[in-house]
Structures are given as structure tokens and as C-alpha cells.
C-alpha positions in Angstrom: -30.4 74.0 109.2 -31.7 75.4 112.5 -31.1 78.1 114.6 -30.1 78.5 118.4 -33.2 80.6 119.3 -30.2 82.2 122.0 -27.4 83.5 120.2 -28.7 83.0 116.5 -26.2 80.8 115.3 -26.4 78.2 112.5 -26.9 74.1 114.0 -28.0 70.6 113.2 -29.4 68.2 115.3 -28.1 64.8 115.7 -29.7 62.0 117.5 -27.2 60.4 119.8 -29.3 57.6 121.8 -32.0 58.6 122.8 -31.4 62.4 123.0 -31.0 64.9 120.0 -28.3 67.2 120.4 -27.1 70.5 119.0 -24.1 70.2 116.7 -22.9 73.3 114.8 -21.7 73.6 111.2 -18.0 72.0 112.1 -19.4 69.0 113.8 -18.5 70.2 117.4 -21.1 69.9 120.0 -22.7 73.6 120.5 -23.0 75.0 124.0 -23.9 78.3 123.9 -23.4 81.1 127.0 -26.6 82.5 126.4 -28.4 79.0 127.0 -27.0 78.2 129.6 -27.7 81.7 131.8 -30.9 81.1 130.4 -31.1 77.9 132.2 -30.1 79.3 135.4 -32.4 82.3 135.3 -35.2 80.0 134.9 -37.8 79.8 138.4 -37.5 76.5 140.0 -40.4 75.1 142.2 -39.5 73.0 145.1 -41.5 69.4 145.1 -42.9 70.6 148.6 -43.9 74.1 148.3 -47.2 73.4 146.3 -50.6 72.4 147.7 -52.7 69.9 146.2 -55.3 71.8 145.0 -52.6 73.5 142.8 -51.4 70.3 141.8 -54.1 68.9 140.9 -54.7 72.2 139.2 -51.6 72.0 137.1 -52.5 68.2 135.8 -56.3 69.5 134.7 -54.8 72.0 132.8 -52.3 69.5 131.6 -54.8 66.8 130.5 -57.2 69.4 128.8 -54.3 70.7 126.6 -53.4 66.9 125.4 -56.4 66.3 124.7 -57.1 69.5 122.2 
């Protein structure tokens, strides 16, 4: 058994295609409020609004971690 690292509560995964998903202890889906205003807090970064130097930056880093 797992736990949801936002509200604590007991869940399994199940794979369901090609995704895993988050079922809880009477086999209903779990969807949790805490996730999801996670989600929404979370900083988006517009595809335009970086340079390439930081790009390029971003996929060095990126490539050096793999290949640790």
C-alpha cells in the first residue's frame, strides 16, 4: 500500500493502459483536493518566454543528470 503524499490517505496503483492510476482501498478512482490545488499552484512557463541559451541550458543539465 502507498500513500497520497497530499492528503495522507491509503492507495494502490493500478495500471490501466498505459498509465498507472491511483485507486483507493474500495476500488474507486482517488482524486484528491489537495492534488489538484497543488496542480494549479504549480509555475507554468510559456513555450516562448525562454531564450536559447536557457534552453539549451535546461537540456545540459538534463543530459548530465541521465547520464549519472
Amino acid at each position: 500500500m502507498s500513500v497520497c503524499k497530499y492528503c495522507q490517505k491509503e492507495i494502490t496503483w493500478i495500471k490501466e493502459g498505459r498509465k498507472n492510476v491511483p485507486v483507493e482501498g474500495d476500488g474507486s478512482v482517488h482524486k484528491c483536493e489537495e492534488r489538484l490545488k497543488a496542480m494549479q499552484s504549480y509555475k507554468k512557463i510559456e513555450r516562448g518566454s525562454l531564450s536559447e541559451e536557457e534552453i539549451k541550458r535546461y537540456e545540459k543539465a538534463m543530459n548530465e543528470k541521465t547520464k549519472k
